[in-house]
C-alpha positions in Angstrom: 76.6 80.6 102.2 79.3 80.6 104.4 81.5 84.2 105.0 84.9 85.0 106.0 85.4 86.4 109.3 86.3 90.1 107.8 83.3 89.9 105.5 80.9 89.3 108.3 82.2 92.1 110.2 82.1 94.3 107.2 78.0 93.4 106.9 77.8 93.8 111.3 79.7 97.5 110.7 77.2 98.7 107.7 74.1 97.6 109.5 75.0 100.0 111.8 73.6 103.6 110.4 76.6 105.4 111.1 75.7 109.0 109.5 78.3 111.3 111.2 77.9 112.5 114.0 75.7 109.0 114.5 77.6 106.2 116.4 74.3 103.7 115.9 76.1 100.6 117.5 79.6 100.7 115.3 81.9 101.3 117.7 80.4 98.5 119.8 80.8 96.0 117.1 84.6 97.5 116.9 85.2 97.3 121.0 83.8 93.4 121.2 85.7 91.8 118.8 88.7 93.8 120.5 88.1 92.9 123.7 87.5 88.9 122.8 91.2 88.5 122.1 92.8 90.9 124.9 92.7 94.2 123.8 92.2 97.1 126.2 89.6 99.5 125.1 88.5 102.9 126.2 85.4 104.3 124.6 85.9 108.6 124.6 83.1 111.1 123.5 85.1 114.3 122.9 82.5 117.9 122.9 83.0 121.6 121.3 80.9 124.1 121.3 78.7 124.5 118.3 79.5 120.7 117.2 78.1 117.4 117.8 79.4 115.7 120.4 81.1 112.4 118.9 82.3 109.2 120.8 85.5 107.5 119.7 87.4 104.7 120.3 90.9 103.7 121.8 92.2 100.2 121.3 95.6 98.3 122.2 96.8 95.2 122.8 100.4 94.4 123.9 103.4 97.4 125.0 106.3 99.1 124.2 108.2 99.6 121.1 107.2 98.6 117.8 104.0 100.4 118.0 101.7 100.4 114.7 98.5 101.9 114.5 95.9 100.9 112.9 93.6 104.0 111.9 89.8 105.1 110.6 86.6 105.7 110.8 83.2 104.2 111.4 80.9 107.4 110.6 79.5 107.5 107.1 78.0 110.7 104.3 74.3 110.5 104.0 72.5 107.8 101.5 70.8 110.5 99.0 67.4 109.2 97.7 67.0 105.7 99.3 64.5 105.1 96.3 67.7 105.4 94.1 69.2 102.4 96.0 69.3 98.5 94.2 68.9 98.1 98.1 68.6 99.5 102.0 72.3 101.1 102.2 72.6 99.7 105.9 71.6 96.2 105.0 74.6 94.6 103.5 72.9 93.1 101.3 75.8 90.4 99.3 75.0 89.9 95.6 77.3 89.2 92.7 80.5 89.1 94.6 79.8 92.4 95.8 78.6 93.9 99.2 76.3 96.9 99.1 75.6 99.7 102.0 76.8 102.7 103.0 80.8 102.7 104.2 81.3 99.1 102.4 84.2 101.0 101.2 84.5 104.0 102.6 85.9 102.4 104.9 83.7 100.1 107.1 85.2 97.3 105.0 89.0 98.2 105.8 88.2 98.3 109.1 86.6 94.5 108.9 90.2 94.1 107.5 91.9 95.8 110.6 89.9 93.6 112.8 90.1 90.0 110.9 93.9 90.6 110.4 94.3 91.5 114.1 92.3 88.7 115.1 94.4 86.4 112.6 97.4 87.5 113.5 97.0 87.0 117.3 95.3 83.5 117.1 98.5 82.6 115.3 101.4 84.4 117.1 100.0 85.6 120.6 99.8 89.5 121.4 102.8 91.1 119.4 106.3 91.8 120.5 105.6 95.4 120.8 101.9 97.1 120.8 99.1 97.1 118.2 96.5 100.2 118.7 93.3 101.4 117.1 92.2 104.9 116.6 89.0 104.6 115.2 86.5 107.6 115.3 83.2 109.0 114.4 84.2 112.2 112.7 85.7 111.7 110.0 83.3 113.1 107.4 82.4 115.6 109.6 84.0 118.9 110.8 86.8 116.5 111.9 86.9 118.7 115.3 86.0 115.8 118.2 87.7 113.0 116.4 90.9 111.7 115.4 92.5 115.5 116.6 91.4 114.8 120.4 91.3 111.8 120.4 95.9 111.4 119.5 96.1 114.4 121.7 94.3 112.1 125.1 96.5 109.4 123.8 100.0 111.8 123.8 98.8 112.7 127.6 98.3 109.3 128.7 102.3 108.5 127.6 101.5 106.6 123.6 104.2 106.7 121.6 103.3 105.7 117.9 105.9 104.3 115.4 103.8 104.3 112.4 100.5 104.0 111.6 97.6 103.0 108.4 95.0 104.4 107.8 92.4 102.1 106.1 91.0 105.3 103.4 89.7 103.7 100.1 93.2 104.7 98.0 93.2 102.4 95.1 91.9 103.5 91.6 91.1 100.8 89.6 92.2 97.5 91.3 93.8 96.8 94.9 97.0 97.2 95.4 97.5 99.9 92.8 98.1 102.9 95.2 99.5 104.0 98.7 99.0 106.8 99.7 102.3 108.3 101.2 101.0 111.9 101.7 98.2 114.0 101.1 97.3 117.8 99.6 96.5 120.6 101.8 92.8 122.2 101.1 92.1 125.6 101.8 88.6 127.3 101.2 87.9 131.3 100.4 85.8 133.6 99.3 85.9 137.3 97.6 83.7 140.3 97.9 84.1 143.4 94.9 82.2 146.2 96.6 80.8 148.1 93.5 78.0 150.9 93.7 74.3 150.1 92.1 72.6 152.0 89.7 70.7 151.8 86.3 72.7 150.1 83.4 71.4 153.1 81.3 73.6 155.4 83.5 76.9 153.6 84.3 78.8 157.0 85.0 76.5 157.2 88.0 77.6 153.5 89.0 80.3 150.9 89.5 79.8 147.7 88.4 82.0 145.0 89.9 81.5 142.3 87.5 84.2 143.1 85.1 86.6 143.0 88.2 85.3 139.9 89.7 85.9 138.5 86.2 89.4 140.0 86.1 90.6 138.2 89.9 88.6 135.3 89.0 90.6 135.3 85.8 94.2 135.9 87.2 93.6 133.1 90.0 92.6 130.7 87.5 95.8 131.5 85.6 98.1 132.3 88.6 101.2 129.7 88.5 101.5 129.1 91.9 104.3 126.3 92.0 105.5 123.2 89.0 105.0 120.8 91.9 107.3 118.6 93.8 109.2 115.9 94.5 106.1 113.9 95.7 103.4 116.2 94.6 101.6 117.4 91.6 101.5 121.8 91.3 99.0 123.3 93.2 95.7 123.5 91.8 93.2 126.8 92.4 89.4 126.3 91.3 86.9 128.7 90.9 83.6 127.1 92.5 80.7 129.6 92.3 80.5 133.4 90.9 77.3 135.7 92.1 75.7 138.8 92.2 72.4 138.2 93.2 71.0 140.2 90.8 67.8 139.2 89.2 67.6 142.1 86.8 69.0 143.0 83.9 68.5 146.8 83.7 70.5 146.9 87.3 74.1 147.4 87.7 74.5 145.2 91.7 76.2 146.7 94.1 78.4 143.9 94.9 80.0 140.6 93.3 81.1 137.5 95.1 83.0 134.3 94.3 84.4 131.2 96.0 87.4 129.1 95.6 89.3 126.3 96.9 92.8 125.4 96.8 94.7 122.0 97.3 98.4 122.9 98.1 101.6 120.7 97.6 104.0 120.9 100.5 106.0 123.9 99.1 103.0 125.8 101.2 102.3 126.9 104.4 98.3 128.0 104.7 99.7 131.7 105.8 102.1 132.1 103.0 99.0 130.8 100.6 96.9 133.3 101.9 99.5 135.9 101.3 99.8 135.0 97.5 96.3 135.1 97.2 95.6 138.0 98.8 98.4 139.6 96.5 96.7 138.1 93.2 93.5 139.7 94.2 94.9 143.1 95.2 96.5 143.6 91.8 93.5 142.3 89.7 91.1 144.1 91.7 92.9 147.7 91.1 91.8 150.7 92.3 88.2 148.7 93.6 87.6 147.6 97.0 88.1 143.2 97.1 87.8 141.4 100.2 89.0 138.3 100.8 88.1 136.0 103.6 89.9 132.4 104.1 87.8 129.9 105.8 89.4 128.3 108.5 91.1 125.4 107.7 92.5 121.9 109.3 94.2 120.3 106.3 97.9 120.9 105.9 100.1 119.2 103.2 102.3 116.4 104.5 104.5 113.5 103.3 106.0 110.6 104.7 109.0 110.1 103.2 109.9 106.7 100.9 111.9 104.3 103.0 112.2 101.1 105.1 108.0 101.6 106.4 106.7 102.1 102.9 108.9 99.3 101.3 107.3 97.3 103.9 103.8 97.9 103.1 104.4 98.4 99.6 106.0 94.4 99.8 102.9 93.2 101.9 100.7 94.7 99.4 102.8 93.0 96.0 102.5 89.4 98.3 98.9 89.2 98.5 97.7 91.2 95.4 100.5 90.6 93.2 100.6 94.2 91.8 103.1 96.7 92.8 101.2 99.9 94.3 102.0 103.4 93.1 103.3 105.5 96.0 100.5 108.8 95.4 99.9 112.0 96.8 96.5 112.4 95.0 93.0 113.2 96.1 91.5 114.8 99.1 92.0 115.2 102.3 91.8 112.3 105.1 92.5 112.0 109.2 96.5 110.8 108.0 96.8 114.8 108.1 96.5 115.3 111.9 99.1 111.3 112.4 101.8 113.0 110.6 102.1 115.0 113.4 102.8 112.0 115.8 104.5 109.4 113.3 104.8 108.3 109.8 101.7 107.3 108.3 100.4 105.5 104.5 97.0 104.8 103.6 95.9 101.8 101.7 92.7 100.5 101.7 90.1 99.5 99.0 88.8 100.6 95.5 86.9 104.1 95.1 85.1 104.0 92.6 81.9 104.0 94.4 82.6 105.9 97.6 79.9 108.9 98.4 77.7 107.2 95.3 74.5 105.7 95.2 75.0 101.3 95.2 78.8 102.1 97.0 80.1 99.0 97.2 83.2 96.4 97.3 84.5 93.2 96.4 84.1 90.5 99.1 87.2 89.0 97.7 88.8 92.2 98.0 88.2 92.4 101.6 89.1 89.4 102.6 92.7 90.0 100.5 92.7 93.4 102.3 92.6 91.5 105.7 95.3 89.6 104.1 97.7 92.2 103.4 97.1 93.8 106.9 97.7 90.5 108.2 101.2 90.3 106.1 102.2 93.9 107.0 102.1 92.8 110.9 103.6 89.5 110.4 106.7 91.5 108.4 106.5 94.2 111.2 107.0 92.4 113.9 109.5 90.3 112.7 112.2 93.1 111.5 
């Protein structure tokens, strides 16, 4: 059975173990279809101390002004249990109008999607009449440290200017073209410490439990109102993730009680002032007791791209080959679109969801080869204006 050009690439990309920090061949499958129709490639491995080295890719064909970006990631999360698998997740195996592996959606497909659409859109109209790049990295679902941050940063020194830029992250719900993603939540991890003073539950006077006042912060955060949300964004959300004391006994007051949390912020936050309210919630639980509280470092800030003549644009390309008109969102996690805001407007729009990080992820061939199609119609608009 014959396949589309973007579907065969999407099988040629999940064949490729890509577990992060793993490269396994993907970014060579990325660089030679590239380099077939013009594009100048530079392959970069970017090092930290303490972190896995991980090599990344540059991409560009044509110059100047309009300059879109095309953005994402090759490096996928671990299988799980193979056994658990209908198949080998880095066979892309096609069955039912479906292929199965590893990245299919997340997001080795959208970047089959990038590459068929660029390839398309070149056979047809020559290199553009401005520049098309691609940011592509291994880091993605890693510490995010030696990817996409470095990687715009040696770009910027090297004299790239970006206009705008998509990122290929799985955003639609239930069918493609319901969502674009115009901004993303901030995420920002902690952890709290009640220093209490052990003894025998027979004899409390001679102890300090912290428990009740772990319960008590634990309680106030989960309650606290920090914001009704914005414009763009929902409120900001605080969960309570784990509670401990270590304490195997029942006749033993512990000494100490812990619990973690995480927070995704709307951008009426800065991570300092968060840390501020936080630490001020805490503080007035906690009383007269000792609480610590540590925030982990953190990477992902809340950011927007405004509605206006780029989103209508993609938002059009997206109605003209899926005839559904996307929902601009805000929802979900956290992707590399954090660290582009920086250096020009950015969307996301990509493929369905519902299987990414799960055992049998998949997508809909027909979906990818629409998703070239819609990349291929945002260019062709682009370009044009």
């Amino acid at each position: 059975m014959s396949q589309s050009r973007a579907v065969s690439l999407a099988r040629d990309l999940i064949r490729c173990p890509s577990v992060t920090p793993a490269d396994a061949g993907a970014l060579d499958v990325v660089e030679k279809t590239q380099k077939a129709i013009g594009f100048e490639t530079h392959r970069l491995t970017f090092s930290e101390p303490g972190t896995p080295d991980i090599d990344n890719l540059f991409a560009k064909i044509g110059s100047g002004a309009p300059h879109l970006v095309f953005a994402g990631h090759t490096d996928v999360v671990p299988t799980g249990d193979v056994a658990r698998w209908r198949c080998d997740p880095f066979a892309g195996e096609i069955a039912d109008g479906r292929i199965y592996g590893r990245g299919a959606s997340d997001m080795k497909g959208a970047i089959a999607a990038f590459l068929a659409a660029t390839l398309a859109y070149v056979e047809k109209h020559g290199a553009p009449k401005g520049a098309i790049s691609f940011l592509i990295t291994g880091d993605e679902e890693g510490p995010s440290i030696n990817g996409t941050v470095k990687l715009l940063e040696w770009a910027r020194a090297r004299g790239e200017k970006f206009d705008h830029c998509i990122v290929g992250e799985p955003t639609n719900v239930s069918a493609l073209g319901d969502t674009i993603k115009i901004g993303r939540r901030g995420s920002l991890n902690g952890r709290i410490r009640v220093l209490g003073k052990q003894g025998h539950v027979a004899y409390p006077h001679r102890a300090e439990n912290p428990v009740p006042v772990i319960a008590r912060i634990v309680a106030a955060l989960s309650a606290h109102e920090f914001d009704r949300g914005t414009t763009h964004f929902d409120r900001t959300n605080l969960e309570v993730s784990s509670i401990d004391v270590g304490n195997p006994a029942v006749n033993v007051i512990p000494a100490e009680a812990r619990a973690q949390f995480n927070i995704r912020f709307n951008d009426a936050w800065t991570i300092p002032a968060l840390q501020e309210r936080v630490s001020a919630v805490v503080r007035e639980a906690a009383g007269a007791t000792k609480a610590e509280v540590e925030f982990l470092p953190s990477n992902a800030i809340s950011f927007i791209t405004e509605p206006g003549d780029f989103t209508e644009l993609v938002s059009h390309a997206v109605k003209d080959m899926t005839g559904v008109t996307p929902e601009l969102s805000t929802s979900g996690g956290t992707s590399d679109a954090r660290f582009i805001t920086r250096y020009c407007p950015v969307v996301e729009f990509g493929l369905t969801n519902e299987t990414i990080h799960a055992v049998d992820e998949n997508a809909s061939v027909e979906d990818i080869d629409v998703l070239a199609a819609v990349y291929e119609r945002i260019m062709t608009r682009y370009f044009a204006r």
